[in-house]
C-alpha positions as CSV (number, residue, x, y, z in Angstrom):
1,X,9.0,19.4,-20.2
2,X,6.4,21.1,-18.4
3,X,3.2,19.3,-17.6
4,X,-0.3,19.6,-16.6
5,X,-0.6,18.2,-12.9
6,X,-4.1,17.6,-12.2
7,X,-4.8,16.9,-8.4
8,X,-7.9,17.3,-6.1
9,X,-7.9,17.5,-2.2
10,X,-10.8,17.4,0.4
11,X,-9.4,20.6,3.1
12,X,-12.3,19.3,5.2
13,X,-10.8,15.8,5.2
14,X,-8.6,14.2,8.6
15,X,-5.5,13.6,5.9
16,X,-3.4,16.8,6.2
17,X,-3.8,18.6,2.8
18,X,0.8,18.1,2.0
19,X,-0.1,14.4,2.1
20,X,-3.0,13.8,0.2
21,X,-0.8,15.9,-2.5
22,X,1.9,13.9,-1.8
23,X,-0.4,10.9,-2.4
24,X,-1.8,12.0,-5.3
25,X,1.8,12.8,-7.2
26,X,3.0,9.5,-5.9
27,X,0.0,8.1,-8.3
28,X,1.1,10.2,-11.1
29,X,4.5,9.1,-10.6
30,X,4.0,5.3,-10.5
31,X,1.4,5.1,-13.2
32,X,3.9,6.9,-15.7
33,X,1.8,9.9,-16.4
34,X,4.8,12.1,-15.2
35,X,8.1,10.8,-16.2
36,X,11.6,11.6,-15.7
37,X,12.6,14.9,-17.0
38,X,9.0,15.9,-16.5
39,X,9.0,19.8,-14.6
40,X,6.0,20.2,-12.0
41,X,4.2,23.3,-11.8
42,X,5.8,26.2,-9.1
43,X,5.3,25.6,-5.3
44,X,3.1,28.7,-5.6
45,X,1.1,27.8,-8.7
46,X,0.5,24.6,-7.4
47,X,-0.7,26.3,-4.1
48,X,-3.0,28.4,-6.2
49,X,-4.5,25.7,-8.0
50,X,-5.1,24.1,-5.0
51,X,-6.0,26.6,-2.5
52,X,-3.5,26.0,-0.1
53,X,-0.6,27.7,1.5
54,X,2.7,27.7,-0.3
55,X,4.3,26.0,2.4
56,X,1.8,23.3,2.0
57,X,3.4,22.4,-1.8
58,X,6.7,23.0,-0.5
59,X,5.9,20.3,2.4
60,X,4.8,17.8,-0.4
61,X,7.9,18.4,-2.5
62,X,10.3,17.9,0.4
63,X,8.7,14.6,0.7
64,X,8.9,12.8,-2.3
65,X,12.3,14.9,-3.2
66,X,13.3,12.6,-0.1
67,X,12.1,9.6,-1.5
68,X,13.8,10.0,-4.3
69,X,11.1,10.7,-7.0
70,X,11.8,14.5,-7.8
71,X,14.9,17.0,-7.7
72,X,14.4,20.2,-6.1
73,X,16.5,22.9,-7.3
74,X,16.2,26.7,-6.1
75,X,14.5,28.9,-9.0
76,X,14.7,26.4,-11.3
77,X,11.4,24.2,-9.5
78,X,11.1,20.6,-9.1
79,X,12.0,18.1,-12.0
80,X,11.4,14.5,-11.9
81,X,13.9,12.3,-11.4
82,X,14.8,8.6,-12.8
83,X,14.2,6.7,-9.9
84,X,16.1,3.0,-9.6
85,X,14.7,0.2,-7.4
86,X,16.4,-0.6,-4.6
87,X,18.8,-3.3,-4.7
88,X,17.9,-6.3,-3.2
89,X,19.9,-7.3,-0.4
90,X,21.2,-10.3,1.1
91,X,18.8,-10.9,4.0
92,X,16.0,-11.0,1.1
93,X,17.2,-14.0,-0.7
94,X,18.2,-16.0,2.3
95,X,15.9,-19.0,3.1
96,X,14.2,-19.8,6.2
């Protein structure tokens, strides 16, 4: 399903515009307002609505497709993904 992404960035801000888009996703993605399944707009739309560079999007989408929250797929966009918590691993249950 297509949705609505609503985002705002500052250009005249010190936090490079791909990351406060990634930052702002991120949100989206942890509260639950974009779910698995979920499509996000075009690299280029998105760049549109924002008034940045393609390349800029594209940047933002790399990063979270590397953190696992979206699946990138060529002419067919990015598509959330259902993301698993880690598992836990030994070190973090041993006592001290």
């Amino acid at each position: 399903m297509n949705r609505a992404v609503t985002l705002q960035i500052d250009l005249a801000s010190s936090t490079p515009a791909y990351r406060q888009i990634v930052d702002g996703l991120r949100l989206l993605l942890v509260s639950g307002e974009l779910k698995p399944g979920d499509t996000l707009p075009t690299v280029r739309g998105l760049a549109m609505d924002l008034g940045v560079h393609f390349s800029t999007v594209a940047e933002a989408y790399r990063t979270l497709s590397g953190e696992g929250w979206l699946e990138l797929r060529r002419h067919h966009g990015a598509t959330v993904t259902e993301r698993r918590s880690p598992a836990a691993t030994p070190e973090a249950h041993a006592e001290f």
